[in-house]
C-alpha positions, 0 to 999 in steps of 0.5 A: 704186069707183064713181068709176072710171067717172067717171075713164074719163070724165076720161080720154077729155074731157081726153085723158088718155093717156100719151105713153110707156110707163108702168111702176108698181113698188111695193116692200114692207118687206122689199124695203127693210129692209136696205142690201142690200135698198134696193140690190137696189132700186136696181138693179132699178130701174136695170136697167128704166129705159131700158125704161121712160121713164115710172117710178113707184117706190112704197115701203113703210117699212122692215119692222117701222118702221109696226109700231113708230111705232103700238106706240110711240102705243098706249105713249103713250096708257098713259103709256109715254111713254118708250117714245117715246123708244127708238123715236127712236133706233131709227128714226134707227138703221136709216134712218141705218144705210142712208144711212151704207152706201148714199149715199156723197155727203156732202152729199146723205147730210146732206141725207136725214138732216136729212129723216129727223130731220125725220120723227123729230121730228114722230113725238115731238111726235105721241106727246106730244099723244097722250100728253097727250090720253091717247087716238089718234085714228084721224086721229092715227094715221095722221099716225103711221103715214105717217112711216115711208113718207115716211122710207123714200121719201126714202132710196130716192130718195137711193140712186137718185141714187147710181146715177145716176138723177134721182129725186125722193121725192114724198108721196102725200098730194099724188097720192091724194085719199081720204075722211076715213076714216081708218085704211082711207080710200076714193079719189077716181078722179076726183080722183086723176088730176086730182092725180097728172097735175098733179104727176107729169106734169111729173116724167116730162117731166123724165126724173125718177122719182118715189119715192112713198110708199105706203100714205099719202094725203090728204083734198081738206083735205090732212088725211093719211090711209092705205089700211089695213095693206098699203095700198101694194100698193092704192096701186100699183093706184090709180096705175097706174090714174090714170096707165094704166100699161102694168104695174104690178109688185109686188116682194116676197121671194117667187117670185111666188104659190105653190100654197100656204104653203111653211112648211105645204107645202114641195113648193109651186110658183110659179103662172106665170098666174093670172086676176084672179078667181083671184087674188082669192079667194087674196088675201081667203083669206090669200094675203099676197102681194097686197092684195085691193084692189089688184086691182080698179082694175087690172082695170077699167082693163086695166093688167097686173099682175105679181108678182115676187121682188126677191131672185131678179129673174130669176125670172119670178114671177106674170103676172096676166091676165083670162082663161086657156086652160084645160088638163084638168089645171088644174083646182085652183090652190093651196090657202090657210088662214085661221088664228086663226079661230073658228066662231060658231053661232046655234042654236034652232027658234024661228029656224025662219020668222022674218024678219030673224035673219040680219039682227040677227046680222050686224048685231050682228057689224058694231057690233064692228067685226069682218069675217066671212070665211065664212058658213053657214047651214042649210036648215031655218033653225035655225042660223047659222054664221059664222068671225070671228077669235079675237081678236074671238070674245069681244066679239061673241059678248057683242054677239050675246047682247046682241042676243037677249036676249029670244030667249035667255030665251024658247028661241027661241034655244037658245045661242049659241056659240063653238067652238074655234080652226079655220082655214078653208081655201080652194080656188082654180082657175078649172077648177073651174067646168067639172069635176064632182067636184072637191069630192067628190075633195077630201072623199076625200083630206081623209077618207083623211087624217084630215081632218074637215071642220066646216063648207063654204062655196061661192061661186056662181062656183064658182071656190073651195071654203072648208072649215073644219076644226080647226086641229090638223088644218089643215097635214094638210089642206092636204098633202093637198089640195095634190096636186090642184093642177097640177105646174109650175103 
C-alpha cells in the first residue's frame, strides 16, 4: 500500500478532486442472486441517485456462480470435461433467468443475453485448454474466475436501464492496474487513478452510472487478474480511494456488523459505530461481512465507510469511523470465532538460547503457502505454538519435520505436533485499551462456563484479546463471553 502516498501526490499536481459528490456502492452475490435481489438492487440504487450526481455500482457475480466457473476448471484439469458443460447451461440458466423477469425491452434483453453467451463461451474454450494442458495456471483461473463478474455487471446495468437510469457496465480490468500476482494481485494507486479518471470521468459527466465488476483487474499488459476471494469489497475500498468518494457502502444481506455470529448467539445486535481498528481485527478474525483489505485505503484517504443490509435498507447498518467517544460500558464490542483451526507445537529444551528457530519454523509454514492467524510462544523458549487451518496442518506439519530433521534426530526438538480441531476466538473493543481486568473478567465466565482455554494471544494495541479453545467448546465460549459486549451496541 506503498503506493498510496504516491497518489496523494497525483491528486494534489493534477488537481485530481472531484467536482461532485461521489458515492461508492458495492453489491455482493447474494445482493444479486435472485431477480428479486437484482431488483431490490435497482431500487436502491435509484432511490440514491439524485443524491448522489456522482455513482459508482460495484457488483459481484451472482452467488455461487465463481464457485462453479473455478470448480468446473479444477474437473478439467481431472478430465472431467463434461462437467464443463453442465456448468454452460447452468450459468445461462440463472442469468437468462433474471434477464427474462427483470428486462422487459426485447431488444435490450437480447442484447445482455448475447453478452452473456458471449461470457459462456469464452468459459468453454477456457476449460478446454485447461483441460488439454492438463493443468490451471493461476493466470488461467482468474480469466475464469472474472466471467462471473463481467456476467452479472452486465445484467445489473440492463436492469438499471429498465428504471430509467443510464447505466453503463464498465470491467475493471480497465479501471484497476494491479501486479501480475495472479489469484491476490496487488494495486497500482497511482496507476489506478490515472485509469479510473480517464475512463470513468467522462461516464459522471454524462449523467451515466458505471456497473463495475469487482473482484477483477488488470496487469498495466491488460493480462486479467483479480484481488483474491471476496476481492469486491477491496475493490470497493480501491475506487473509492482513486475517486475520493465522499462514502463508500457496502450492501450485504446482514444488518450491518453484529456483536457476534447469530446462528452461535442469537441474542447478537448490530453495532451502530465502529472505529476502523475495531473493524479490522473483526474483519482478520472471521467477521465475513468485510474484506480485511478493504479497509486501509479507506483510511488513508479519509473516505467514509458504511456497511448496509439490501433486504432491510432502511436499516441504518454500521457507520465506520476513525475515532469514537468512548462510554464506560463500551468496553468489549463483539466476539468472533475462527473455526477449522488447529494448534501446531515446537517443542524441546534444546530450542532454549538458540537463534533463528522462530525463523525456520515460519519459514517452513510459508513454502506451504499457509497463512498463520495466531501465534505464541513461551518465555523460556521451549516451545512455539502457532494456529494454522485444518486443511493445511497436514502438509506443514511434514514441511516442519522436514526442516528439523536434524533437531528431531539429535532431541534437540522433542516432537512436533498437532492438536485436535479448535476455533480461536477474538475479543474486539477498543475500551479495552483503557480498562484493567477485562481479560480477568473474560477468563471468569469462560471458567464459570466449562470453558478451558488452550492457548492466548494479545496484541500490543490491546484493542483484542484472541483465545483458543477446543471446538466442542467454542459456541459455550462465545455465549458467554458475548454478555460482556454493550446492549444496543
Amino acid at each position: 500500500m506503498a503506493n498510496l502516498s504516491a497518489l496523494n501526490q497525483f491528486k494534489d499536481r493534477y488537481a485530481l478532486h472531484k467536482r461532485a459528490p461521489t458515492l461508492v456502492m458495492k453489491f455482493g452475490g447474494t445482493s444479486v442472486g435472485t431477480a428479486q435481489a437484482m431488483h431490490q438492487v435497482a431500487l436502491i440504487v435509484e432511490e440514491a441517485r439524485p443524491q448522489w450526481p456522482q455513482l459508482v455500482v460495484i457488483v459481484s457475480a451472482l452467488a455461487g456462480v465463481t464457485n462453479l466457473l473455478l470448480e468446473s476448471a479444477q474437473g478439467a484439469v481431472r478430465g472431467e470435461v463434461q462437467d464443463c458443460a453442465s456448468t454452460e447451461t447452468r450459468l445461462r440458466q440463472v442469468h437468462y433467468a433474471i434477464a427474462d423477469e427483470l428486462v422487459a425491452d426485447s431488444q435490450r434483453r437480447a442484447v445482455v443475453k448475447s453478452e452473456i453467451d458471449g461470457f459462456v463461451s469464452d468459459f468453454l474454450n477456457l476449460c478446454r485448454a485447461v483441460g488439454v494442458l492438463g493443468e490451471a495456471s493461476p493466470r488461467a483461473l482468474d480469466a475464469l474466475a472474472s466471467l462471473g463478474e463481467r456476467m452479472s455487471v452486465r445484467l445489473m446495468a440492463a436492469v438499471l436501464q429498465e428504471h430509467g437510469l443510464a447505466a453503463q457496465a464498465v470491467d475493471a480490468s480497465s479501471l484497476i492496474v494491479t501486479d501480475d500476482h495472479f489469484q491476490d494481485a496487488h494495486p497500482d494507486f497511482l496507476a489506478t487513478a490515472q485509469q479510473s479518471t480517464r475512463v470513468l470521468q467522462p461516464l459522471f459527466d454524462q449523467g451515466a452510472i458505471p456497473v463495475v465488476t469487482g473482484f477483477m483487474a488488470a496487469t498495466p499488459e491488460g493480462v486479467v487478474t483479480t484481488l483474491g476471494r471476496g476481492g469486491s469489497d477491496y475493490s470497493a475500498g480501491i475506487l473509492g480511494a482513486v475517486l475520493q468518494a465522499d462514502d463508500v457502502w457496502i450492501w450485504t444481506d446482514v444488518d450491518g456488523v453484529l456483536t457476534a455470529d447469530p446462528r452461535a448467539v442469537p441474542e447478537a445486535r448490530t453495532i451502530s459505530e465502529l472505529t476502523y481498528r475495531e473493524i479490522a481485527e473483526l474483519a482478520y478474525y472471521g467477521a465475513k461481512v468485510l474484506h480485511p483489505k478493504t479497509i486501509r485505503p479507506v483510511i488513508e484517504t479519509g473516505v467514509g465507510l458504511r456497511i448496509c443490509n439490501t433486504f432491510n435498507p432502511a436499516h441504518p447498518g454500521t457507520r465506520l469511523v476513525e475515532k469514537r467517544e468512548l462510554s464506560g460500558r463500551q468496553i468489549v464490542r463483539a466476539v468472533t470465532a475462527v473455526r477449522n483451526q488447529r494448534l501446531v507445537t515446537i517443542e524441546g529444551r534444546g530450542m532454549l538460547g538458540v537463534p533463528g528457530v522462530a525463523a525456520r519454523a515460519f519459514g517452513a509454514v510459508a513454502s506451504t503457502g499457509t497463512s498463520v492467524p495466531l501465534i505464541t510462544q513461551a518465555s523460556s523458549e521451549q516451545s512455539i505454538c502457532f494456529a494454522v487451518p485444518d486443511s493445511a496442518s497436514h502438509r506443514v506439519l511434514i514441511a516442519l519435520e522436514q526442516t528439523f530433521a536434524v533437531e528431531l534426530e539429535q532431541r534437540d526438538i522433542d516432537r512436533i505436533w498437532i492438536s485436535a480441531e479448535v476455533v480461536i476466538l477474538t475479543v474486539v473493543g477498543l475500551g479495552m485499551i483503557h480498562t484493567p481486568g477485562v481479560a480477568g473478567k473474560i477468563f471468569t465466565l469462560l471458567g464459570d462456563n466449562g470453558v478451558n482455554v488452550i492457548a492466548i494471544a494479545q496484541g500490543s494495541s490491546e484493542v483484542s484479546i484472541s483465545l483458543v479453545v477446543l471446538e466442542s467448546d467454542a459456541d459455550r465460549g462465545l455465549r458467554a463471553i458475548h454478555t460482556l459486549t454493550l446492549a444496543g451496541g
